[in-house]
ZAMARGU-4260 file (C-alpha; in steps of 0.2 Angstrom, whole numbers, plus 5000, padded with zeros to 4 digits):
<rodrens>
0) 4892/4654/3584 | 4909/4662/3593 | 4911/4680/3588 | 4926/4688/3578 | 4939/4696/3586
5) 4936/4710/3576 | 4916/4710/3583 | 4923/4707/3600 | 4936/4721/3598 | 4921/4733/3593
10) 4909/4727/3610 | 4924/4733/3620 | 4927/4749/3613 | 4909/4753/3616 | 4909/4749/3634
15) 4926/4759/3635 | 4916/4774/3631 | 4901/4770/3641 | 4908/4780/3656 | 4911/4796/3645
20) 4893/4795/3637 | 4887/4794/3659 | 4895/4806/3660 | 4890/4819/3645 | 4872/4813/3648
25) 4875/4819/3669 | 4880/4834/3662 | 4865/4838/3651 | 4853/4831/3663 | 4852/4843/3679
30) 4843/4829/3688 | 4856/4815/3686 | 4865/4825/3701 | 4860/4834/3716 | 4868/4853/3715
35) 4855/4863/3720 | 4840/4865/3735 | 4829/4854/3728 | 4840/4843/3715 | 4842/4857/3703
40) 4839/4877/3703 | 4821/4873/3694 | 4819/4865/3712 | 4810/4849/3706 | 4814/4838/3720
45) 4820/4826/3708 | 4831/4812/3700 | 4832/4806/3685 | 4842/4791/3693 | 4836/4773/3692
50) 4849/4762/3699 | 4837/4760/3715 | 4820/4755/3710 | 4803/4749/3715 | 4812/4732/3712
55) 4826/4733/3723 | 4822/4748/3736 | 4818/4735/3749 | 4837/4727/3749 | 4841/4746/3755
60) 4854/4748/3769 | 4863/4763/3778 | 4882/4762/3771 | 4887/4778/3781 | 4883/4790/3796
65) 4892/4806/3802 | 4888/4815/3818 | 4882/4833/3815 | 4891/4835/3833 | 4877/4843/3840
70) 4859/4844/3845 | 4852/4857/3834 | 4838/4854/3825 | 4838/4854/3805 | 4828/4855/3790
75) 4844/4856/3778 | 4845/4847/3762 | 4864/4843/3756 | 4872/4847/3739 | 4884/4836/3730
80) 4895/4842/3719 | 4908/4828/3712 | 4913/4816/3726 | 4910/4830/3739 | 4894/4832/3749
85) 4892/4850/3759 | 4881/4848/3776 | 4877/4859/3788 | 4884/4853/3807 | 4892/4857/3823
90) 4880/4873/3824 | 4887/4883/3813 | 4899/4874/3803 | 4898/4871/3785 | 4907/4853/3782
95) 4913/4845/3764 | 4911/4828/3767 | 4918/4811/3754 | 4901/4807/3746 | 4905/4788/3747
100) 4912/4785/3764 | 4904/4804/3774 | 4921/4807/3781 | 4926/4823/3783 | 4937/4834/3770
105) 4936/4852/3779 | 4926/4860/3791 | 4923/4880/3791 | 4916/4888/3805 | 4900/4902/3801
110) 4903/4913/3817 | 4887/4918/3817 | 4883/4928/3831 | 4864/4923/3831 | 4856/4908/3825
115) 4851/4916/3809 | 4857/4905/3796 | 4851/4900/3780 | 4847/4882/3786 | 4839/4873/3774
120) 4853/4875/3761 | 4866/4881/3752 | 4870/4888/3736 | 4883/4883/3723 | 4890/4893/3709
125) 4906/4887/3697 | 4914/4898/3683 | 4914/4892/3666 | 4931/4885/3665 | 4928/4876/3682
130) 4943/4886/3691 | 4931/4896/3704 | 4918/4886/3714 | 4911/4895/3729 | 4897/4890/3743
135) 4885/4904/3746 | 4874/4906/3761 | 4868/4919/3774 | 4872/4922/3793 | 4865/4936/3805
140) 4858/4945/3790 | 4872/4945/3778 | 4875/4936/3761 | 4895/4929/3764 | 4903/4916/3751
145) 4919/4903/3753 | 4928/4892/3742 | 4919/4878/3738 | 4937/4867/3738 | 4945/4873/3754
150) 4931/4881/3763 | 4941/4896/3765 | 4932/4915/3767 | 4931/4925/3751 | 4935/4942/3758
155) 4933/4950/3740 | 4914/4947/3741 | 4905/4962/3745 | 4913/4972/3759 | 4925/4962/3769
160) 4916/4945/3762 | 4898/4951/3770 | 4884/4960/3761 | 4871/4967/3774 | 4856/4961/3769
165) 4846/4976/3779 | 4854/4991/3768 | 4843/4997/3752 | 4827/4992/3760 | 4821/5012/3763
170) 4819/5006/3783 | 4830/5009/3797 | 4842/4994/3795 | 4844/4994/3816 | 4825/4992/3817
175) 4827/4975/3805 | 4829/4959/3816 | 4827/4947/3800 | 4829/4950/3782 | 4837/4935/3775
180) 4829/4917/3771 | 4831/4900/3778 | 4830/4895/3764 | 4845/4896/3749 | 4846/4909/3733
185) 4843/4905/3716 | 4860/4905/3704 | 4857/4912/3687 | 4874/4915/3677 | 4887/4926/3687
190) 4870/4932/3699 | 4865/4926/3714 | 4846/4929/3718 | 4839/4931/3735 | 4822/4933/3745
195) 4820/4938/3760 | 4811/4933/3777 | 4804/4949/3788 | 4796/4944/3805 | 4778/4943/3808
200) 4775/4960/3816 | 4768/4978/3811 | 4782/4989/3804 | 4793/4973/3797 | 4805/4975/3783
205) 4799/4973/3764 | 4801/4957/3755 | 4812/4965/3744 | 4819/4951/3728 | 4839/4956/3727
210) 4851/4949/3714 | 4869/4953/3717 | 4886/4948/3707 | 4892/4932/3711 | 4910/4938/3709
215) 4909/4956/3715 | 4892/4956/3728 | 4888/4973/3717 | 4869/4973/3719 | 4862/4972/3699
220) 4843/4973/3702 | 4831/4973/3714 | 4812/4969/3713 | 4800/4979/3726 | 4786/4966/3732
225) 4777/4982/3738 | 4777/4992/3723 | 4785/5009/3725 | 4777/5025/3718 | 4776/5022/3697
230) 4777/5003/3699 | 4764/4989/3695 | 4753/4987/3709 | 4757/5004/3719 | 4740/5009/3718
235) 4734/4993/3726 | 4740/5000/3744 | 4737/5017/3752 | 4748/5031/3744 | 4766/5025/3752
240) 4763/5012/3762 | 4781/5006/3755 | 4787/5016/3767 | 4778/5008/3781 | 4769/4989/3778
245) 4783/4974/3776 | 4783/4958/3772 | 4776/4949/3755 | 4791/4942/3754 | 4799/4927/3746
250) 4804/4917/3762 | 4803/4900/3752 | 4810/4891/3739 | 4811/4902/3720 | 4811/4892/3703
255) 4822/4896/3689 | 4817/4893/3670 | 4837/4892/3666 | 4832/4891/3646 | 4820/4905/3647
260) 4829/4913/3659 | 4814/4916/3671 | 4812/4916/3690 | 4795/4909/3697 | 4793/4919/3715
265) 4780/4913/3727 | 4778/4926/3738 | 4770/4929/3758 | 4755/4937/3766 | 4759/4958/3771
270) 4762/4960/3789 | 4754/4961/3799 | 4746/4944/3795 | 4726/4945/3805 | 4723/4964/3803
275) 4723/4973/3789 | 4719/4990/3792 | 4735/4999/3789 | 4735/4992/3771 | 4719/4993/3763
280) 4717/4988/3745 | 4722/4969/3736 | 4741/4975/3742 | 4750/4967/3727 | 4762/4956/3726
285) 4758/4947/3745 | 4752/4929/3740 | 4756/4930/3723 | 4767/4919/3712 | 4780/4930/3699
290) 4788/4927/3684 | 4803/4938/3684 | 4816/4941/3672 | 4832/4931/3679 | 4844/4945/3670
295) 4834/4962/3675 | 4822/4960/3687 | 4809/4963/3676 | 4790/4956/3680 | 4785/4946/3666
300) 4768/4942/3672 | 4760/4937/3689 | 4744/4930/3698 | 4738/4935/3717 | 4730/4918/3724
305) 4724/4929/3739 | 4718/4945/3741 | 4721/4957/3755 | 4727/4941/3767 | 4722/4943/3784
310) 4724/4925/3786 | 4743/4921/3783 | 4740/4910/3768 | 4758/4911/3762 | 4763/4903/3743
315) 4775/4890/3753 | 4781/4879/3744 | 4792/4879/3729 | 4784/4880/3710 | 4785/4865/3699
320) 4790/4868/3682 | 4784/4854/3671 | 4779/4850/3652 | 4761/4840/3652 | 4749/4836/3640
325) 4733/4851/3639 | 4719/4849/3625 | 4730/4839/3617 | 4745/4849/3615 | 4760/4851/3626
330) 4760/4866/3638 | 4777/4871/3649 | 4768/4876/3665 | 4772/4879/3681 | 4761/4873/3697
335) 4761/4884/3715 | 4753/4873/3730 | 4747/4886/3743 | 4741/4883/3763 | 4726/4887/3757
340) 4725/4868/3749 | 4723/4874/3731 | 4734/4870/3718 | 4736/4882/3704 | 4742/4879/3688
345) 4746/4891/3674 | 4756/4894/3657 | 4772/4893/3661 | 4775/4910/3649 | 4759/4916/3647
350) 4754/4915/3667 | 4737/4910/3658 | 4727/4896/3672 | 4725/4882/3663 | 4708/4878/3673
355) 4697/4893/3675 | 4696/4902/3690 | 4682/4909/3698 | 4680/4923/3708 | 4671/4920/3723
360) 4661/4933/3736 | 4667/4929/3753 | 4663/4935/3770 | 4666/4952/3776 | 4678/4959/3792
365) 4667/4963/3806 | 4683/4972/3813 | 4684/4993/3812 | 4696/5000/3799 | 4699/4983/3789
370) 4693/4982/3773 | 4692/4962/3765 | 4691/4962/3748 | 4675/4958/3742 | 4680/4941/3732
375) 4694/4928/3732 | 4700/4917/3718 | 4693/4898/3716 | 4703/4889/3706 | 4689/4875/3695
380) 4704/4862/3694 | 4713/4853/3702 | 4703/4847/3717 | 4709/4854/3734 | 4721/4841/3743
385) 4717/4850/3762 | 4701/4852/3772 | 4695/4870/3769 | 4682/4865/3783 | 4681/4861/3802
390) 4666/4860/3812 | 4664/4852/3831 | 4658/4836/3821 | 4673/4833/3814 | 4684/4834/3832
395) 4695/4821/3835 | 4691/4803/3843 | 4706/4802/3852 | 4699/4816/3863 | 4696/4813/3880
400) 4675/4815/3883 | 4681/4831/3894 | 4690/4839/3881 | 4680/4834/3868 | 4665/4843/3877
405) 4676/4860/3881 | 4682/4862/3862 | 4665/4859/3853 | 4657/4869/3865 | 4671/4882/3859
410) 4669/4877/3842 | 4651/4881/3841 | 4652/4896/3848 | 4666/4903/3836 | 4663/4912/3819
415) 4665/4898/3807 | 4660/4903/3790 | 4671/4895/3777 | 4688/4897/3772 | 4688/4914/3772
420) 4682/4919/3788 | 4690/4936/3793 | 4697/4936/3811 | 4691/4946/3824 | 4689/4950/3842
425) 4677/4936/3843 | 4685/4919/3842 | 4687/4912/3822 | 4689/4895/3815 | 4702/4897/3803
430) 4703/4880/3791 | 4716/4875/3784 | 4725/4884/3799 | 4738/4896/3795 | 4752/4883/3795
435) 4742/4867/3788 | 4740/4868/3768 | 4758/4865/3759 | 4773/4872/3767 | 4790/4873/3762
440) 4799/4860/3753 | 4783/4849/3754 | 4781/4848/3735 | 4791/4837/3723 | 4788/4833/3703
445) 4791/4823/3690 | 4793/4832/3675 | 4793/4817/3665 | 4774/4812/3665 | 4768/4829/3673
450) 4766/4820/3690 | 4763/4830/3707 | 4766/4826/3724 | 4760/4836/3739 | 4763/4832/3758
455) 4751/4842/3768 | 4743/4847/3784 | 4725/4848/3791 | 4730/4860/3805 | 4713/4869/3811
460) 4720/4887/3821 | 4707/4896/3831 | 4713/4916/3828 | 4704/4931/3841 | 4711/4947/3837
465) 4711/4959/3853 | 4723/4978/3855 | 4742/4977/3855 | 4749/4984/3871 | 4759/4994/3860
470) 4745/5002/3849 | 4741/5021/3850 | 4737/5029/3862 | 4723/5036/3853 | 4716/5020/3852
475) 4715/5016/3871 | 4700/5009/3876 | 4686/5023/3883 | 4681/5021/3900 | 4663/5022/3899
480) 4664/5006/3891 | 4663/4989/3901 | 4676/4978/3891 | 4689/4979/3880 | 4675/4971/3868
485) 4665/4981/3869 | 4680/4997/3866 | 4686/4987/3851 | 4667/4990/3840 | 4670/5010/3842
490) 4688/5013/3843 | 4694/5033/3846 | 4706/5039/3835 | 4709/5033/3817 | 4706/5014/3816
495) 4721/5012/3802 | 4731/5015/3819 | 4724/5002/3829 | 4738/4987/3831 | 4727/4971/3833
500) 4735/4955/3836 | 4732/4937/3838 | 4741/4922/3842 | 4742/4909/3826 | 4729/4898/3837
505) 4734/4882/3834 | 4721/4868/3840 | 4731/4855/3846 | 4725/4843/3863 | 4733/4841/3878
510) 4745/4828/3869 | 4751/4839/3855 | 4739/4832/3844 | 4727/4839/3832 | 4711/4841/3837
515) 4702/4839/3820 | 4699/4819/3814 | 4714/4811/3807 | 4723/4808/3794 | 4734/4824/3801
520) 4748/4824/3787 | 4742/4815/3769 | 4752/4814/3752 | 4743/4818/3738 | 4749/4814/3719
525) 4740/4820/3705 | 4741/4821/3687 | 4744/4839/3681 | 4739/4833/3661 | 4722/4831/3667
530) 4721/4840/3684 | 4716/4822/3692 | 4722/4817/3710 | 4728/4798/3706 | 4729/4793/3725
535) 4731/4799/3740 | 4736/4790/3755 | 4740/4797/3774 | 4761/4801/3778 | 4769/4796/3795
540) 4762/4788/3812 | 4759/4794/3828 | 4770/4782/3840 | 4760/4783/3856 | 4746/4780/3844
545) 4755/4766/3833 | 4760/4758/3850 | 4740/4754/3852 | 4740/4749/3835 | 4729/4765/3830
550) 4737/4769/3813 | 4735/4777/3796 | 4733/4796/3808 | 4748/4803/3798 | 4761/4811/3807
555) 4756/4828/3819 | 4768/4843/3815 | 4778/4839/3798 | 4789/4850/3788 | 4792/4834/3777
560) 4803/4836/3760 | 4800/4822/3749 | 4809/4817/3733 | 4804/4808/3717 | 4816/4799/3707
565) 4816/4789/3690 | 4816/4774/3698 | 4798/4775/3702 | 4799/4780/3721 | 4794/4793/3733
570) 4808/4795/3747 | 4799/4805/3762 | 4804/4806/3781 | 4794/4810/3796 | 4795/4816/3814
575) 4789/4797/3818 | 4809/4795/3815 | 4805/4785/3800 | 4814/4785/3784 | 4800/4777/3769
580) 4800/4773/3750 | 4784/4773/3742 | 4779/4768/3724 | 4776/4783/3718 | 4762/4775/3707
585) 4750/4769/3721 | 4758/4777/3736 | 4759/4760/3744 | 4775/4760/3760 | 4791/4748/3749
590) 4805/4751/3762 | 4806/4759/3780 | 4819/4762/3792 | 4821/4770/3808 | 4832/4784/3812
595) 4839/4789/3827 | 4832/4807/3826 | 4816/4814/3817 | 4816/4819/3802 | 4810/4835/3793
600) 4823/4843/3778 | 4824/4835/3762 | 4837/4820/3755 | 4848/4820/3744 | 4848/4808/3729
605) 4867/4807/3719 | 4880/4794/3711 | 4895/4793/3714 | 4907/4780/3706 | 4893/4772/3696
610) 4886/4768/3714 | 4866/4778/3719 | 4865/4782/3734 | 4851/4793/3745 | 4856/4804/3759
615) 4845/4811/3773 | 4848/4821/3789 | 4841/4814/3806 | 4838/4831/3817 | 4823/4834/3819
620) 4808/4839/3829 | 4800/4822/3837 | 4787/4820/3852 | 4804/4815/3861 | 4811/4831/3860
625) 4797/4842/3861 | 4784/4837/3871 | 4782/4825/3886 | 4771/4810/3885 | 4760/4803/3897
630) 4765/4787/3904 | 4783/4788/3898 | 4799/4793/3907 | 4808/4811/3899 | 4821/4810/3888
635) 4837/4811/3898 | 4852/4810/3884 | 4853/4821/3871 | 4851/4817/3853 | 4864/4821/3842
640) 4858/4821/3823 | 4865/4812/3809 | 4868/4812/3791 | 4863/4794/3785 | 4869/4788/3768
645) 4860/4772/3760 | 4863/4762/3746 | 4860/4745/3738 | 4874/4732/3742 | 4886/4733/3731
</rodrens>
């Protein structure tokens, strides 16, 4: 039966307005766009778009490249914001680029004067009425802004368009070589919040949590991570060791409730990271996740997943804010994966865990002066995703027989007793290793069904502690002893001035593989409304190994950014140089392609005139560019990283 025409005139007036309801719904979804590290400033990793699907991911084809003009290496993660995508290139050049086609709108040049950039991401704040739209980022330690449209400086910020990052720490700002993170802010109204990155030595700057005026750069609140004298936690280091101890800072990625207005902080070890003399006590906030007041500043609650860290167990990776299903009843909650290889879960108000945790004996520091605490926390649910163990019989069976002989005799002869094994001048197994467990950008949600997904290492370190050149000279060894051993056990002069240090020990063979058993790198996805892993499945290859048809290894030295979108996929890269989508129901491999370049920051996942499309950045670290590889020629022209757009054919 043929339709009216007033039927047909009403069909077309609804698909007339189909555009503006997109568009409405874009607005009032934050993860129908990509705006933010990590999607959105609650940092999920995710899209809510669907055009490409587990149906269609497969039909998937580059549709275009621009050059970053150089051979750095990055870990960046694009914004788009309207038809205009901003990438880092060129070094130090911030690029606007036309979503749909990459070419080029304007270029501005950073000038940094080292190569301390935030290089991971930017950060993008717009006024209400949509007239001021700035870029905010940080070079050689200072926080500097620029007009999102032009890419012009805004010399208004701050003082002459730079706030020095160093200034208001209570240090000498001279003696700071890094303060500012690789990774991007947190925007929160008219504030831009910032953590910081200290280096890994004794006497490093604080980890200080800054929150200036987007407009002005007036500082509005800052948050000491090492409490100051009446503070929270103060008493859990020796009377003014603000003054003195650095780090437990924010280096990675922060999580921002925008309704509730709270800012989830995952914070670092204390420096120095192996020897803890100089800071005896649990030395709140280091490893802690915090639930700050975005307007003030103001800790809401926290949780300290380790205590006294002598191991450099950082909080890594980014919190996932999700809704799930808990007794029954619906629970906001937000999820910290550590390098420890726990996940921890907790009320996202309450900071209640929603599994109990136990509070475990673990074994004491043979080292003089340092003080381990006693217990550490053991969280009954979820189940770990890394290996917390590493003995010679788990050594890898790609070793040659003569190494395979030198390590285990190693191995056996090392302390080895647990997770938790302090360092000391003896050699230690430490397992995960200081960088295996979950890193940055490694963990994407989907707030939706209160899915997890967590790429990690099995790194095994092996850590010895011996005296810092530069220690005290009331510490030199005495000459009636034999060794520096043996001067180490009885040490003159006050041990809380001994400087002991260690490498981070990574045990990697003669290939720059791992020596532990494969699978290197897995991703794990798990079901926060029971606590239940669903699957888990290795991440990556090994070339040289895939070439003998030895697979499912995992790829050796990741820092892999993976992204979950509606459509029921998982895009991840890899320093294999490949590009994947899996099904993020199964983790069964949909789609591959192979890039030019390795790939380690994250995608980015955004429409753009009704068309998806999925961006990554091929410049990273690969066995190419890194190591040499028996049997095969060296690399002789250099690579030149690229942004790579795909979409489906239109």
């Amino acid at each position: 039966m043929p339709l009216s025409r007033r039927s047909l005139r009403r069909i077309a007036q609804a698909l007339t307005c189909l555009p503006l309801l997109s568009i409405a719904s874009a607005q009032n979804d934050p993860h129908a766009s990509w705006r933010a590290y990590g999607g959105a400033e609650d940092g999920a990793q995710y899209s809510s778009l669907k055009q490409v699907n587990r149906g269609n991911v497969m039909q998937l084809k580059p549709v275009w490249i621009a050059s970053t003009g150089d051979e750095a290496i990055y870990a960046f993660n694009p914004l788009v914001i309207g038809d205009t995508l901003y990438a880092l290139a060129e070094k130090d050049h911030i690029l606007a680029l036309d979503a749909a086609t990459g070419k080029q709108k304007w270029s501005h040049s950073i000038h940094a004067k080292t190569q301390l950039l935030t290089n991971r991401g930017l950060t993008y704040w717009q006024s209400k009425d949509g007239t001021d739209a700035r870029l905010i980022f940080a070079a050689d330690n200072a926080l500097q802004e620029i007009d999102a449209r032009t890419g012009k400086s805004i010399d208004a910020f701050g003082k002459e368009g730079h706030i020095d990052l160093r200034e208001g720490l209570g240090r000498d700002p001279e003696s700071l070589t890094l303060v500012q993170s690789y990774n991007p802010g947190r925007v929160f109204e008219n504030l831009i919040i910032v953590g910081s990155a200290t280096n890994e030595e004794y006497h490093s700057g604080p980890g200080d949590i800054h929150a200036f005026d987007v407009a002005t750069g007036r500082l509005v609140w800052t948050f000491h991570t090492i409490p100051h004298p009446g503070e929270i936690g103060y008493d859990t280091w020796p009377k003014d060791a603000w003054k003195t101890v650095g780090g437990a800072n924010a280096w990675s990625s922060m999580a921002l409730d925008i309704k509730r207005g709270i800012l989830y902080v995952p914070t670092s070890s204390p420096k120095y990271n192996f020897y803890g003399a100089n800071r005896t006590g649990k030395n709140l906030f280091g490893d802690s996740l915090l639930a700050l007041d975005a307007r003030t500043g103001k800790l809401r609650w926290y949780y300290q997943m380790v205590h006294h860290d002598i191991w450099d167990y950082d909080n890594a990776s980014t919190p996932m804010l999700m809704t799930v299903l808990h007794n029954s009843k619906p629970v906001d909650i937000v999820a910290e994966a550590s390098k420890t290889g726990f996940l921890w879960v907790f009320d996202r108000v309450t900071g209640r865990p929603l599994w109990p945790v136990e509070e475990r004996p673990v074994p004491k520091s043979p080292m003089p002066g340092e003080e381990t605490w006693p217990t550490q926390p053991f969280p009954s649910k979820p189940a770990i995703f890394a290996r917390q163990a590493f003995t010679s019989k788990d050594l890898s069976p790609y070793l040659t027989s003569e190494e395979h002989d030198r390590i285990k005799q190693k191995m056996d002869a090392a302390r080895n007793n647990g997770i938790f094994t302090p360092p000391s001048t003896h050699e230690t197994v430490e397992m995960p290793g200081n960088n295996g467990g979950a890193n940055f950008g490694g963990v994407a949600s989907d707030p939706v069904h209160g899915w997890i997904y967590i790429i990690s290492k099995d790194l095994p370190s092996m850590l010895k502690l011996t005296l810092s050149p530069t220690a005290s000279p009331s510490a030199a060894p005495s000459a009636k002893h034999d060794s520096r051993a043996q001067a180490f056990a009885q040490p003159a002069g006050d041990p809380r001035m001994l400087e002991y240090k260690s490498g981070f020990g990574f045990m990697f063979d003669k290939n720059g593989l791992p020596v532990i058993d494969p699978p290197w790198t897995s991703l794990t996805a798990y079901d926060l409304n029971t606590g239940d892993i669903r699957w888990k499945v290795p991440l990556g290859e090994v070339p040289e190994l895939a070439d003998k048809g030895i697979t499912g290894t995992g790829s050796h030295f990741p820092k892999v950014n993976p992204v979950v979108t509606a459509g029921g996929l998982i895009f991840a890269g890899s320093n294999d140089r490949k590009i994947r989508a899996l099904d993020s129901s199964t983790g069964k491999t949909l789609w591959e392609y192979e890039a030019p370049a390795a790939i380690e920051g994250m995608p980015a996942v955004y429409e753009s005139n009704g068309r998806e499309y999925i961006v990554f950045c091929a410049a990273g670290r690969d066995s190419a560019r890194t190591r040499s590889i028996p049997g095969q020629p060296a690399l002789q022209a250099p690579i030149h990283g690229s942004y790579i757009a795909f979409a489906l054919p239109q």
